[in-house]
C-alpha positions in Angstrom: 0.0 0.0 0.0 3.0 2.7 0.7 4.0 1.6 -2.6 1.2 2.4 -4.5 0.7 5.8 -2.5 4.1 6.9 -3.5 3.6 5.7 -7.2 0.5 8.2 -6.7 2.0 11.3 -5.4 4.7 10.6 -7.6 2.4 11.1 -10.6 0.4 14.0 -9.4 3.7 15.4 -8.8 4.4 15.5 -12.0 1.1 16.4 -13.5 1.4 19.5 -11.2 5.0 20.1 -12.5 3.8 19.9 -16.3 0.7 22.2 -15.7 2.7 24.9 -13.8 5.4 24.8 -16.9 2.2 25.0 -19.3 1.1 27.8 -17.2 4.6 29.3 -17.2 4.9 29.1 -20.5 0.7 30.7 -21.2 1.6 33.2 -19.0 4.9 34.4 -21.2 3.5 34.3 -24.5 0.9 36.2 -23.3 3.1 38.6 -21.8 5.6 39.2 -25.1 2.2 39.0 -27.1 1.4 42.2 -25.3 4.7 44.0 -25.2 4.7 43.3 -28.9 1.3 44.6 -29.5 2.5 47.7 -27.4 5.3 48.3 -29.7 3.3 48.0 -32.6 0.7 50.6 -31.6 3.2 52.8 -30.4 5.1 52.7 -34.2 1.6 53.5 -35.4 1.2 56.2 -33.3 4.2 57.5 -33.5 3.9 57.1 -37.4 0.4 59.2 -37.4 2.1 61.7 -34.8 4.6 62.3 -37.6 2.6 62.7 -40.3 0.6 65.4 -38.7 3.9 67.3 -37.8 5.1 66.6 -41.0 2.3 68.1 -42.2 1.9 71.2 -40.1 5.6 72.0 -40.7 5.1 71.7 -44.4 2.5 74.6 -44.0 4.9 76.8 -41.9 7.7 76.3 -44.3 5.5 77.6 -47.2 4.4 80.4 -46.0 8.1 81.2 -44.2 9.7 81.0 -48.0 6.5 82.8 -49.7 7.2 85.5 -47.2 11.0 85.2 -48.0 10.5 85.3 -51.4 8.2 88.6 -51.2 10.4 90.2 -49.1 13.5 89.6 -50.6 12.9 88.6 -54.2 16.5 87.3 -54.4 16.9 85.0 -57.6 20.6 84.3 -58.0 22.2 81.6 -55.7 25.3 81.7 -56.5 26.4 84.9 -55.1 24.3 84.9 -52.2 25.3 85.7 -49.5 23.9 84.3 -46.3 26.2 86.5 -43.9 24.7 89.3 -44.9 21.5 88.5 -43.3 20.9 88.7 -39.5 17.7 86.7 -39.5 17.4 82.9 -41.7 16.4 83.1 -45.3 14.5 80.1 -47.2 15.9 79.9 -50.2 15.7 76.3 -53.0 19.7 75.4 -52.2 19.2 71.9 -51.5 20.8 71.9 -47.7 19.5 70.0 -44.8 17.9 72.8 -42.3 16.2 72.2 -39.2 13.0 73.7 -37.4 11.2 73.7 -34.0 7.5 72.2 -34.6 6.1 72.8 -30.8 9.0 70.4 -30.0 9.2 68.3 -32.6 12.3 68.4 -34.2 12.0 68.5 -37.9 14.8 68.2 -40.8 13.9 69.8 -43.9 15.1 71.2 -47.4 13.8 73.3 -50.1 14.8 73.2 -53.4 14.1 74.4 -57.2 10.6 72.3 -57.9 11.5 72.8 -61.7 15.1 71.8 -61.8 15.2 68.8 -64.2 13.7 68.1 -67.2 10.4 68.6 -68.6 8.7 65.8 -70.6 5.3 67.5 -71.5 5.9 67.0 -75.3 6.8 63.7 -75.0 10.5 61.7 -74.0 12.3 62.2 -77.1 14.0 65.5 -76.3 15.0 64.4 -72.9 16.5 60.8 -74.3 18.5 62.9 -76.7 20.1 65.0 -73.8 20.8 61.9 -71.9 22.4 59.7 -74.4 23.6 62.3 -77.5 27.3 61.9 -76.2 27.2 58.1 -76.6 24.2 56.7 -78.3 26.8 57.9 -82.0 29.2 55.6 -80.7 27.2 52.8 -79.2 25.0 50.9 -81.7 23.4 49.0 -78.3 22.6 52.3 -77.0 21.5 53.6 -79.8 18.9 51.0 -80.7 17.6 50.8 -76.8 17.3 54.1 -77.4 14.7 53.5 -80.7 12.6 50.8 -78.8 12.2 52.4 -75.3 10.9 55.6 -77.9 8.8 53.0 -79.6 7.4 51.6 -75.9 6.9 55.2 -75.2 4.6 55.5 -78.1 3.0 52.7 -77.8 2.2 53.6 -74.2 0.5 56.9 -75.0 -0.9 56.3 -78.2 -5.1 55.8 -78.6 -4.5 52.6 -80.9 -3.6 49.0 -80.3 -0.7 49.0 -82.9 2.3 47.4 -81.9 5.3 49.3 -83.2 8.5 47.6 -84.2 9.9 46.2 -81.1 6.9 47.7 -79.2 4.1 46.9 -76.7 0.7 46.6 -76.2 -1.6 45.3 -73.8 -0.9 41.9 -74.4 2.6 42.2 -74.5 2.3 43.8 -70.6 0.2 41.1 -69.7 2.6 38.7 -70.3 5.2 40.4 -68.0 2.5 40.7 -65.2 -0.9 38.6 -65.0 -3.7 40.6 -65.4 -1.6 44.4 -65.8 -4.0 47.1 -66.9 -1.0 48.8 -69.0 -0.5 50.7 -71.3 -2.5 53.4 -70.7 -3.4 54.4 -74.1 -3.2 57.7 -73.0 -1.1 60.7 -71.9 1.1 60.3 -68.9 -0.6 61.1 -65.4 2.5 61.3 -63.4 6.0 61.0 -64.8 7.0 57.8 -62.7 4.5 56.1 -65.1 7.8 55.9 -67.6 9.0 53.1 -65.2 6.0 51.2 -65.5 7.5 50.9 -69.9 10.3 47.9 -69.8 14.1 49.7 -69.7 12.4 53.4 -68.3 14.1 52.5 -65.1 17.5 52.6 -67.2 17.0 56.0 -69.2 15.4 57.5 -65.8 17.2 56.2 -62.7 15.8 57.4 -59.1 17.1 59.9 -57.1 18.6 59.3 -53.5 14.8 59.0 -51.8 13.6 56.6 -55.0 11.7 60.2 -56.6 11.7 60.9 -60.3 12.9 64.4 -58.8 14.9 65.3 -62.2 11.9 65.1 -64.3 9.6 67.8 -63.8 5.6 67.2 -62.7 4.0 67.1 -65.6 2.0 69.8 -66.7 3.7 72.8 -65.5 3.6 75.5 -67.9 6.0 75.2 -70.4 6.6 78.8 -70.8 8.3 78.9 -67.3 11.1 76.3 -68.2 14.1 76.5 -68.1 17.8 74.6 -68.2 18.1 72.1 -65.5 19.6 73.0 -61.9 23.0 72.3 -60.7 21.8 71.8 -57.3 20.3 68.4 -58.6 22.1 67.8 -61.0 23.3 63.9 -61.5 25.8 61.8 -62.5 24.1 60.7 -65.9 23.0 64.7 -66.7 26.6 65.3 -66.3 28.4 63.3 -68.4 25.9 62.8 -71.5 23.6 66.2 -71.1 26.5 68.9 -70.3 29.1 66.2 -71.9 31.9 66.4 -68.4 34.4 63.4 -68.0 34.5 60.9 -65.2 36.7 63.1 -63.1 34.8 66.4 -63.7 31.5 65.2 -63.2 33.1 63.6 -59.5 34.3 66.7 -59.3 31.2 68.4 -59.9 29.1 66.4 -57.7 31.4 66.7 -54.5 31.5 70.7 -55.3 27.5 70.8 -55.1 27.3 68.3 -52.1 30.0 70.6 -50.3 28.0 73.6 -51.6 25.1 72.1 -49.9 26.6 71.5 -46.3 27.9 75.1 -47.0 25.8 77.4 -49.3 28.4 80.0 -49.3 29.3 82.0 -52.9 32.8 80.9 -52.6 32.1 77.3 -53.0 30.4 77.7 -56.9 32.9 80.9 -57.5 36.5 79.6 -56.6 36.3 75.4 -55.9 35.2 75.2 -59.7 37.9 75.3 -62.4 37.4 78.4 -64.3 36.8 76.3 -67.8 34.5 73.9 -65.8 32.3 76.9 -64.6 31.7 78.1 -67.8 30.4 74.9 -68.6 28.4 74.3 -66.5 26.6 77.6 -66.9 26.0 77.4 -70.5 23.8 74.0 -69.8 22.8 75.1 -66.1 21.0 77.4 -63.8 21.2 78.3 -59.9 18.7 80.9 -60.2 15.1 80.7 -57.9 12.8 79.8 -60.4 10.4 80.7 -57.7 8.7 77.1 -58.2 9.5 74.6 -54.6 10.0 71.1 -53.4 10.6 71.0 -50.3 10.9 67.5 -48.7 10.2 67.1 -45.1 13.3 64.7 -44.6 12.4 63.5 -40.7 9.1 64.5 -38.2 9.8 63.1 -35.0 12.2 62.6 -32.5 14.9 60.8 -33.1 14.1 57.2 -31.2 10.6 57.3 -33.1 9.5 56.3 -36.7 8.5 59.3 -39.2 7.2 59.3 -42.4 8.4 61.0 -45.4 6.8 64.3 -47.1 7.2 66.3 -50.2 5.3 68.7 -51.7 6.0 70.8 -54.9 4.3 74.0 -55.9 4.7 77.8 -57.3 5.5 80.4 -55.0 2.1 81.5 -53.7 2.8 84.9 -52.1 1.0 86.2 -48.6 -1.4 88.3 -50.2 -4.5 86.3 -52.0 -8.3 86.3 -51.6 -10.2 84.7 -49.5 -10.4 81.0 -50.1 -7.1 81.4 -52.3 -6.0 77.4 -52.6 -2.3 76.6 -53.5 -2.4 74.1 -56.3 0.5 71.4 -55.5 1.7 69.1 -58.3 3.4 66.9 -55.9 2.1 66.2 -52.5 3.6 62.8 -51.3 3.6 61.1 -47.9 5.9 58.2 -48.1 
């Protein structure tokens, strides 16, 4: 009988063992269930938080350089001088600045919202700018050059034709079940050019994955102008302006320095004096008084933010009531 009551308590032992371990183990999933779902309600709400920062900073900006720009009026950047100015001045230079939003900390830059290329009338003039230095010497080139202009075409036309080499909707289809493309239409937004096979090639992404060097379309044409320095690439400078390796490295670390720095000497005496001239025969650094200005970061800096950019013409301080700034970018990414 001792036996057998041992063998007994020996087993509810156990039992009690495994149902305290079960228990154990409830009672820590449950627990790193919760701290999990904590963290992922915080990141939303810290995501949301930034986006309405973002948002109300954009708004302060706007009017800060409309005011700026009604004040001052000040068109050429490369002999401005920021010294000469006691209070800050918002002007499309492309460098990192910094605001107080109620004590959010928010990074932020402005810069020329018409600096690239425009593609209104269609691709072929920009293709030519980007490949004339090489597509004469590259057959390759030269006939990816034809068949993305053909894709193009086909793209944007009304018809069903297929052009040589070209595509239609069956052709996109094959690529990607069940892709409504093309659009038989014209262009709603230029990033559409990636959606056509090899656009990705003629029209690589800036830093933040934007199409930032081809202009929104449908800005008036009549207000274009050569590209800007400030944004300038690698591809604009060697095929576009025509710059070797070194000079368009050269370039680029002049207009990054520039940046960090927006002081007149940088442009007027870090620039060879053959390199300048140029540069200014296929470039501008002038306020073209149309903005992008890219709210970099919203939040402090152990929480998430989201991304904002908004491009528009200046809209000055004085307007009617019920005056509405029409944005051709307005991006929260």
């Amino acid at each position: 009988m001792i036996k057998e009551r041992n063998s007994e308590a020996g087993v509810a032992l156990v039992t009690v063992l495994v149902m305290l371990a079960s228990v154990s183990l409830l009672v820590m999933s449950m627990t790193a269930y919760s701290q999990l779902a904590v963290y992922g309600i915080r990141n939303d709400a810290d995501m949301l938080r930034s986006r309405y920062v973002a948002e109300g900073a954009m708004n302060r900006v706007i009017w800060l350089q409309a005011a700026d720009n009604y004040v001052y009026n000040t068109n050429d950047l490369a002999t401005f001088d920021y010294s000469e100015y006691d209070e800050e001045r918002f002007l499309p230079d492309g460098r990192l600045r910094k605001l107080d939003y109620y004590g959010t900390p928010v990074k932020y830059r402005i810069e020329n919202g018409m600096g690239g290329f425009s593609i209104d009338s269609g691709v072929a003039s920009v293709i030519r700018n980007l490949t004339k230095n090489r597509s004469s010497e590259d057959e390759d080139l030269s006939e990816a050059v034809t068949i993305f202009q053909t894709r193009y075409t086909d793209y944007t036309d009304a018809n069903d034709t297929v052009g040589v080499d070209g595509m239609e909707h069956d052709d996109y289809e094959a690529l990607e079940e069940e892709i409504q493309l093309p659009r038989d239409a014209a262009l709603q937004y230029r990033e559409e050019l990636w959606y056509i096979p090899d656009g990705i090639k003629f029209f690589p992404p800036d830093r933040n994955g934007r199409l930032s060097w081809i202009n929104p379309l449908g800005m008036s044409r009549a207000r274009n102008q050569r590209p800007d320095l400030l944004q300038a690439n690698y591809a604009m400078l060697t095929n576009y302006s025509n710059l070797s390796h070194e000079d368009a490295l050269e370039t680029l670390r002049i207009i990054k320095t520039f940046k960090r720095n927006p002081v007149p000497e940088v442009l007027n005496e870090e620039f060879e004096p053959l390199l300048l001239t140029t540069l200014k025969r296929f470039y501008t650094i002038n306020n073209s008084k149309c903005y992008r200005i890219t709210i970099e970061s919203a939040s402090k800096e152990t929480s998430s933010s989201v991304r904002m950019d908004a491009t528009y013409f200046d809209p000055g301080i004085e307007s009617e009531s019920g005056f509405i700034i029409d944005f051709w970018d307005w991006l929260v990414y």
